[in-house]
N, C-alpha and C positions, 0 to 999 in steps of 0.2 A: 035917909037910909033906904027908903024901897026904892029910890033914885038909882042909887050905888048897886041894889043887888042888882035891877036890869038892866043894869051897863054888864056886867059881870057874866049872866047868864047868856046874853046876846054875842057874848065875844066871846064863849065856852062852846056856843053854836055857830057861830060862823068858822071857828078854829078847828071842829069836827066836819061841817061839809065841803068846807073848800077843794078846790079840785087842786092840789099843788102842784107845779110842774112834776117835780122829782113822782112823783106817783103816777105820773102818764106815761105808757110805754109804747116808743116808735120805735118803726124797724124800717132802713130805707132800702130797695132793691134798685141796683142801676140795673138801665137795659139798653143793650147793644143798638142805638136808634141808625135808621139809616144816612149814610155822608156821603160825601162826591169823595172821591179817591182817582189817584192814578195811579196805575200799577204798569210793573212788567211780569214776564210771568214764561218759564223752562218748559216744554211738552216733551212728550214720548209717545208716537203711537204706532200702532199695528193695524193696515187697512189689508181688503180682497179686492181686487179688479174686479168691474163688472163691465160689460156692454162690449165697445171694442177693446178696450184696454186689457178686459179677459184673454182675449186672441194673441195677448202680446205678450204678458208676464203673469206671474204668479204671484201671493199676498207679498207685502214688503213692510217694510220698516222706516219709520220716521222720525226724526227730530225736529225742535222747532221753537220758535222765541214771539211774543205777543208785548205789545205797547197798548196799552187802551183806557180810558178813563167812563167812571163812572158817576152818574149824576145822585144826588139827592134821593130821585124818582126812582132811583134803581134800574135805571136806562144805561145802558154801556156800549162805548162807540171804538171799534177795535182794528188796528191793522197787525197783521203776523205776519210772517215768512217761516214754511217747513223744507225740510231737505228729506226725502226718500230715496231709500237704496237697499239693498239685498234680494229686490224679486228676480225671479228666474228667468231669462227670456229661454219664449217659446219661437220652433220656427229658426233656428242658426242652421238646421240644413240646407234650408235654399237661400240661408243670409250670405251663405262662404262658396255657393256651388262653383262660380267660377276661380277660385284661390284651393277648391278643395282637388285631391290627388283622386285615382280608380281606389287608392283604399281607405277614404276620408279622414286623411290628416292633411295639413298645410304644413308645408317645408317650410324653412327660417333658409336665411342668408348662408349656411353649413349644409343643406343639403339635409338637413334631420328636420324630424316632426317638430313642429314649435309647439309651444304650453300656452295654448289663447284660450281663453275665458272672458266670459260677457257675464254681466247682469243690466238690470234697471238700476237707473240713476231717474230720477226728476224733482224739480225743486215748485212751490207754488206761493204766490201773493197774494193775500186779501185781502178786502176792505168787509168790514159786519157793523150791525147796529143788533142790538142784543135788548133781554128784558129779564131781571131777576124777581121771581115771584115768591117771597118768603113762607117758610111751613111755621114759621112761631115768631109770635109776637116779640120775645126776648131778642131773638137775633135778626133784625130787619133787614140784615147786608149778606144771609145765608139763604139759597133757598135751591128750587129749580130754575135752570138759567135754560132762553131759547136766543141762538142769533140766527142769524138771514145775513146775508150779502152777496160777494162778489168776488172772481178770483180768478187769475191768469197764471197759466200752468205752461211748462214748458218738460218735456221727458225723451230720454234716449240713451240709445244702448253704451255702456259703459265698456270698452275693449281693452281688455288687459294685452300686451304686448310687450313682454317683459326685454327692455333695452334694445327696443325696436328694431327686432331681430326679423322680423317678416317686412318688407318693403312694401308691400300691397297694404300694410295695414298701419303705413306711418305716415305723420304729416299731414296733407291734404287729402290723401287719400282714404285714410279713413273717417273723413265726413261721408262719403259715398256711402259706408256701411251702417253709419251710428240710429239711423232714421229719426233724426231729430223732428220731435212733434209739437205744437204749442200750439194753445189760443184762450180765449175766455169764457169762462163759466159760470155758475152757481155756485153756492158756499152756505150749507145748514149745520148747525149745530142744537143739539140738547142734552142735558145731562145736571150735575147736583157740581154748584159750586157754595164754599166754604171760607167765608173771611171773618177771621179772629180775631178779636181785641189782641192776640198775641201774635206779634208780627209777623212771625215766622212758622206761623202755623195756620196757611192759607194757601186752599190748593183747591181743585176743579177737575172731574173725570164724567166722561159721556160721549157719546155716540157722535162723530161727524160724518156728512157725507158731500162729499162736490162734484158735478158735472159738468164737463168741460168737452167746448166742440172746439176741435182742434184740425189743424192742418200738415203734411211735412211739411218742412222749411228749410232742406237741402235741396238744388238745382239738378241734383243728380243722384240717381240711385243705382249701385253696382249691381243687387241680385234683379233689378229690373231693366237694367240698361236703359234707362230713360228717369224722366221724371214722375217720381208718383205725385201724383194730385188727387188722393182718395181726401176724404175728408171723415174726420173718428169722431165719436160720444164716448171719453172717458170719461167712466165713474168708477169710484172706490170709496168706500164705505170702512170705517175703521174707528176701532176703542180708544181712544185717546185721556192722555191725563197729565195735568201740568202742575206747577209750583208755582204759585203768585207770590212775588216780593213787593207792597202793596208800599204807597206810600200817598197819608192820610191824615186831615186832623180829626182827632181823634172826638167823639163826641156822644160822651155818654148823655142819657137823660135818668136821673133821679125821680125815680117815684116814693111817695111815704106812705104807710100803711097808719094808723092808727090806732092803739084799742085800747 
């Protein structure tokens, strides 16, 4: 009998302090851990000329498309191509002086004023090696981004000539005027980029700047009648901000809390 009651009592206490699962409460948080991805990615920006390039145009407007893949380490290795257009060119008085009249218009093929307009066109290439440095542990693929690299620019005057009514300003001849410029530079970027577990909800805006020593690249120049051989420092400095369509496995990590 006193056999039986401490079987009894012992299984009435081990049945009150057991730890049962069902009475253990976990809670699990994923967190955004960092992956290699490869993305492409839409820009938009707005830079100011500085250096010579100031002497030439006024700020302008750019579009532009990025390829680049990013490591584990949060390393990212990038080539882009942007197209700029809408700055003003400064300086079309002594661009046209020999095509210009005593009352500074240029005649069209009719013996009337013609309707020419210029701007800046220029388009440029890079190559970057980049480094994303996260502000929170949850999202290890968000943070402040800096790249560095490399980048070859080519820029020149865009001459509107509607139905190439002006003969001095068609065909071959207005490469003489266009001052076609290009050569190779520098390529910095810094600024906050943003990749979300949600696909389509990843983008990147900050500050770029490039320097570029550049040369003409036409044999011949009409407002100089000869060749110019000066040699430029464009730089332009400009807000930029893109759309990453990122494409990724996807790779969350599961943390558990316990209490």
């Amino acid at each position: 009998m006193k056999t039986l009651r401490r079987l009894i009592l012992g299984s009435l206490l081990l049945a009150g302090t057991s730890p049962l699962p069902a009475q253990l409460q976990m809670r699990v948080s994923k967190t955004d851990s960092a992956g290699m991805m490869v993305y492409t990615a839409a820009n938009y920006s707005y830079s100011l000329p500085y250096a010579d390039l100031f002497k030439e145009t006024t700020g302008f407007m750019g579009v532009g498309a990025d390829l680049g893949l990013k490591t584990k380490s949060n390393w990212s290795f990038e080539t882009g191509f942007n197209y700029y257009f809408s700055g003003k060119v400064k300086g079309t008085d002594s661009l046209f002086r020999l095509i210009t009249n005593s009352t500074g218009s240029i005649m069209d093929g009719d013996g009337q004023p013609a309707d020419i307009d210029v701007d800046m066109r220029m388009w440029s290439l890079r190559l970057a090696v980049g480094k994303i440095f996260p502000i929170s542990q949850d999202h290890r693929n968000s943070g402040i981004q800096a790249k560095i690299g490399a980048a070859y620019s080519q820029r020149y005057i865009y001459i509107k000539n509607p139905d190439n009514r002006v003969a001095a300003l068609s065909g071959d001849y207005k490469k003489g005027y266009d001052r076609l410029t290009g050569g190779f530079g520098l390529y910095q970027f810094v600024g906050y980029v943003h990749l979300s577990k949600t696909k389509y909800n990843c983008f990147y805006i900050g500050l770029e700047a490039t320097e570029c020593f550049s040369k003409r690249q036409r044999e011949w120049d009409f407002s100089l009648m000869g060749q110019d051989d000066r040699r430029f420092t464009d730089i332009w400095i400009g807000l930029k901000a893109g759309w990453i369509i990122p494409l990724y496995k996807k790779e969350d990590q599961d943390t558990y809390y316990f209490r």
